[in-house]
N, C-alpha and C positions, 0 to 999 in steps of 0.2 A: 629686686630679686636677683641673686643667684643667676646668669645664662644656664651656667652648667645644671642646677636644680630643673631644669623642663628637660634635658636630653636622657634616655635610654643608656644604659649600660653601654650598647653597642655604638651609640652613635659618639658618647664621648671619648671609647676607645679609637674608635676610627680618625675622630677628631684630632686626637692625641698624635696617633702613627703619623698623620698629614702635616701636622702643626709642628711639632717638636723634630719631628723624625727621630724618632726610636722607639727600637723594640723591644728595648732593656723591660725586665719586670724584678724588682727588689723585694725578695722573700722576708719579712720582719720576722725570725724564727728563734727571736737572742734567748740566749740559758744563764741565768744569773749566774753561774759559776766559774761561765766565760765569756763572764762582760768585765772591762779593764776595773781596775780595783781603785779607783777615781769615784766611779756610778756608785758600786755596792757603798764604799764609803758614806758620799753625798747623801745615797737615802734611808742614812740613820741604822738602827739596829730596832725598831719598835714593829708593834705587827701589822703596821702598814708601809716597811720596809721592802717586800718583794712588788708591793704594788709600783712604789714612789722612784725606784729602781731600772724596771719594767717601763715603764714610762718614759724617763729620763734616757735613758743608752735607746730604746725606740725614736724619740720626737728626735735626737741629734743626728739619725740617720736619715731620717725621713730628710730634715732640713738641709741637709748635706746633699742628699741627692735627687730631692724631687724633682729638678729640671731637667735630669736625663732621662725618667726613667718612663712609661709607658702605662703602667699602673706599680702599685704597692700590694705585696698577697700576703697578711700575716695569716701565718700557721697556729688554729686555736689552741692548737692540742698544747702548744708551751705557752701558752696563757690559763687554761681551763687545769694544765698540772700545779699552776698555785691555788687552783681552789678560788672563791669569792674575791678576793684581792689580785689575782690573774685575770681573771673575768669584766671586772671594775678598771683594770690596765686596759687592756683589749677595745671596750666601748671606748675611754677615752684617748685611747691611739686614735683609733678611726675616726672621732670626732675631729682631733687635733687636724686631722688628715684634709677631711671635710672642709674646715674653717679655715685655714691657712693655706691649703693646694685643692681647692674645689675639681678643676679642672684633670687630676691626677686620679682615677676611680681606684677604688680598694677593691679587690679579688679577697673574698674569706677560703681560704684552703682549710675545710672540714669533711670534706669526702663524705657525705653524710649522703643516705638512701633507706629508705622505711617506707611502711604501710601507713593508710590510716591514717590516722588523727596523730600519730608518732611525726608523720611527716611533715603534717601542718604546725604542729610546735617546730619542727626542726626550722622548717622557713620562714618564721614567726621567729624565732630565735635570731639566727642569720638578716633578717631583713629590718625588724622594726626591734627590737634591743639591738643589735651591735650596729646595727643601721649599713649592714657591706652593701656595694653596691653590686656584686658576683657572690658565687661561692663553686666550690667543686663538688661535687656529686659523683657518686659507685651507682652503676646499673644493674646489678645484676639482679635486683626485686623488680623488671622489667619499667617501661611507661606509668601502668599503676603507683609504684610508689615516688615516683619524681614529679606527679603531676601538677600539686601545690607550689612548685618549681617552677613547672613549667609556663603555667597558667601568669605568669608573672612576667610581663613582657618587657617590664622596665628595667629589671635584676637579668645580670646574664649567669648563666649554666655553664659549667667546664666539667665534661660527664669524663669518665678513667677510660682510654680506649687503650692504648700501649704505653705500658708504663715504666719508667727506668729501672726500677730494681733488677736484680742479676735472674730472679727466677720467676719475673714477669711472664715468661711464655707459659709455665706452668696450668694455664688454662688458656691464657689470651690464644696463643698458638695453635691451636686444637683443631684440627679442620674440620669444618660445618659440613655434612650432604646436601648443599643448596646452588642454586649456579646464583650470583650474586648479579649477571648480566639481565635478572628477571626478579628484585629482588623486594621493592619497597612500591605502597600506593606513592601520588604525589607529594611531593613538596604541599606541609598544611595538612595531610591528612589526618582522621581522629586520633585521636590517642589513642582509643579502643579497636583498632584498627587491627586487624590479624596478618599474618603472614602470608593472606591466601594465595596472591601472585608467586609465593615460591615455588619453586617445582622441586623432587629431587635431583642431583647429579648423576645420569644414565652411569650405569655400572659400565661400559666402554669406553666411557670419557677418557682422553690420553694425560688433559690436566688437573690437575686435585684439586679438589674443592679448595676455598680462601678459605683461610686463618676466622677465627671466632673475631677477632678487632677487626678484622674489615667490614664482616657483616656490621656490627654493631655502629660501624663510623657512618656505614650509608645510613643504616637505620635513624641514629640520630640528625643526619645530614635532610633527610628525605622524608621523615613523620612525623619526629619529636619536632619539630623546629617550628611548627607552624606560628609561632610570635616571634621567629627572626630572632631568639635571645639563646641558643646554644652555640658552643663550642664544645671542645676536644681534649686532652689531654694525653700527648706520646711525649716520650723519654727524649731529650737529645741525646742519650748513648745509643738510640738505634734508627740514626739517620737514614737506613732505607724502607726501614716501615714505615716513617715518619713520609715518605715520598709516597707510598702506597697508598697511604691513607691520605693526603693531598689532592691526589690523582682523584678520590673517591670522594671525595665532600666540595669539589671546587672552592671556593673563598670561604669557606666557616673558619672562623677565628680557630688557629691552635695553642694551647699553652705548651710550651715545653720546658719541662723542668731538668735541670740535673748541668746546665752549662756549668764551667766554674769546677769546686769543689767537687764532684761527682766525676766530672772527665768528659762530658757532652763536648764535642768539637762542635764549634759557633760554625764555620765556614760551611761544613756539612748540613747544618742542618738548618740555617738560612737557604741555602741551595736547594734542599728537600721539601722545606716548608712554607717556603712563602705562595704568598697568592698571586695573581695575574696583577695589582696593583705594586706588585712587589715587596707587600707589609702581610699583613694576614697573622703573623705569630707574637706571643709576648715571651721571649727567652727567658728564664728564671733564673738568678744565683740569689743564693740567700749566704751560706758558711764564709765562702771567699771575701764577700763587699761586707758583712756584720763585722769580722773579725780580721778584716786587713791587718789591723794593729789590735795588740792589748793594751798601750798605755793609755794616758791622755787627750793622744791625736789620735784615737777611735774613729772620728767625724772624719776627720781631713783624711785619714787613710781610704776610710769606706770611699769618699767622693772619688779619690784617683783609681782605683779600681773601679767603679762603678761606671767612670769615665773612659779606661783600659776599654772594657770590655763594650759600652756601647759605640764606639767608635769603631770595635775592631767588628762588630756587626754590621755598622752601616757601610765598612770597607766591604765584606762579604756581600752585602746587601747590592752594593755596586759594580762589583765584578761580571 
């Protein structure tokens, strides 16, 4: 059997940071229309063309850089936009992933949050057809709709707290009436768990109540968490939230997405992100390492870039 088959989500990531040393996290998020014209060739013109495609420009990058990278996070949404034969790619990435780089856990980025029985397809979805061993998850249907998530100690949670895009504050930012210094039951407490230790913010208060993502970080840090299988998700374009919320979770894994392509400065936000072990985060490029090159050397390009940047992490990581 598998080592890696008996470890938790968490503990193979951890495994990973210790073992390999790196933070790198490789986004699978290729678009057939800018994938090198080699791939689309190869898998023919029939209607299992975008699957055969999908698959091929995926497993050459995986193979190229599974040994730098910390985990693999394909983004469903550019598999589930081919429909049935996107979907059919998707399982067999992740398998290929499984079978070949055990040790390397796959993150499902599908932001996915619902009620009900909605929720339990969703993680029925995510868990036992694409077989990830994470996924991301939106909170704003509170504990209740993540719970079939939660309840899953072995699968790890990466819940949205600050997120990269330019008009992310748009709510995240909002300040709360709550002092956050009185904020959540313990570490494990139920899910069902109300707010009741909050007080409001005395209308004299000289400082303003925190931002809507801080509360939500403790929250997650300090109630959701009781199976040890949540993290975080903040932007690396906004390396000082990303320190606030650090400050506010001590060691819960963060994912941060947006290095690379997006414009996330790595040195900042290793600086701002890591944990007291000095690992704690999985930096994200997907655009930059997919598409180093359009020819040929697709592979060879993604690996030296992939190499670029985890290198220039573990120099930040070491300063």
């Amino acid at each position: 059997m598998d080592e890696c088959a008996s470890l938790t989500f968490m503990e193979r990531l951890r495994r990973r940071w210790e073992r390999a040393h790196t933070l790198l996290c490789v986004g699978l998020d290729g678009e057939l229309e800018r994938m090198p014209a080699v791939v689309r060739a190869g898998a023919g013109a029939g209607e299992d063309a975008a699957e055969a495609a999908l698959v091929a420009f995926h497993q050459g990058i995986v193979e190229a850089t599974a040994d730098l990278v910390c985990a693999f996070k394909p983004n469903s949404a550019f598999f589930e936009a081919h429909g049935p034969a996107g979907m059919r790619a998707l399982q067999r990435i992740i398998a290929f992933i499984h079978d070949r780089y055990s040790e390397v856990p796959v993150l499902l980025d599908a932001k996915r949050g619902d009620v009900g029985s909605t929720s339990q397809a969703y993680a029925r979805a995510a868990f036992e057809v694409y077989d990830a061993d994470a996924i991301t998850l939106q909170p704003y249907l509170g504990a209740e709709a993540l719970r079939p998530f939660l309840e899953r100690a072995d699968r790890g949670l990466f819940i949205l707290c600050r997120t990269s895009n330019p008009r992310a504050g748009e709510f995240q930012d909002l300040r709360v009436s709550r002092d956050l210094g009185q904020t959540s039951p313990h570490a494990g407490a139920s899910l069902d768990s109300t707010a009741s230790s909050l007080r409001p913010v005395p209308s004299d208060q000289s400082e303003p109540p925190p931002p809507l993502y801080l509360y939500l970080a403790r929250r997650v840090a300090e109630t959701w968490n009781g199976q040890g299988n949540c993290g975080l998700v903040v932007g690396a374009t906004y390396p000082r939230e990303l320190a606030a919320v650090r400050a506010a979770v001590g060691d819960l894994p963060i994912l941060v997405p947006g290095i690379g392509a997006q414009g996330g400065a790595i040195a900042a936000s290793v600086r701002a992100g890591r944990d007291s072990r000095g690992h704690g985060l999985l930096l994200s490029a997907s655009r930059g390492v997919l598409y180093a090159s359009t020819g040929p050397d697709y592979a060879e390009a993604a690996r030296r870039e992939a190499t670029r940047l985890r290198d220039e992490i573990e120099r930040a990581r070491g300063a």
